[in-house]
C-alpha positions in Angstrom: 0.0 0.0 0.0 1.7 3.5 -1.0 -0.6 6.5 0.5 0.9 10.1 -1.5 1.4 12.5 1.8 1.8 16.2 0.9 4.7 18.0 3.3 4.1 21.2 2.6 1.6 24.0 1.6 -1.3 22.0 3.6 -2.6 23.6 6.8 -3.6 21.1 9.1 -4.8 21.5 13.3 -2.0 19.2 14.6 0.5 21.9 12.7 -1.3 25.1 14.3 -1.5 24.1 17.8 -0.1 20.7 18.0 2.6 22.5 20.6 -0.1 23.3 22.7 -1.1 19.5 23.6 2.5 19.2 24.3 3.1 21.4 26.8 0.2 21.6 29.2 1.3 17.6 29.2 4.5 18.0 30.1 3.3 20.8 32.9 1.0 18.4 34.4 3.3 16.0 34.5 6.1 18.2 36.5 2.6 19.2 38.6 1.7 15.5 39.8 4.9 14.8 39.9 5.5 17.5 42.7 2.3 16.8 44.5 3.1 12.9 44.7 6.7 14.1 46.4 5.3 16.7 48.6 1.8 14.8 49.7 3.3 11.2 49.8 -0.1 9.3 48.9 1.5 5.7 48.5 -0.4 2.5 50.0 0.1 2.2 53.6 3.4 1.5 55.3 5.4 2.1 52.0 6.4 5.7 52.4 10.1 6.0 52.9 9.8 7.8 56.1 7.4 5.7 58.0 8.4 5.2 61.2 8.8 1.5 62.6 8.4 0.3 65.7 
């Protein structure tokens, strides 16, 4: 199967404001990344800092 593609001249969405997908991605990515630090939220008794007794 041989599909003809054009690579230039043709406005598409993805080349207006594929960028804009990106980045908010990779923001909330950094974001939960932080919050899962910071908050901990792990199953009990498997956060690095629990205390044992």
């Amino acid at each position: 199967m041989c599909i003809d593609v054009p690579t230039e001249g043709v406005r598409t969405v993805y080349a207006r404001f594929g960028d804009w997908l990106g980045w908010p991605s990779v923001i909330l990515v950094g974001l939960f990344s932080v919050s899962a630090i910071v908050f901990g939220g792990g199953a009990p008794g498997t956060h690095l800092l629990a205390a044992r007794n």
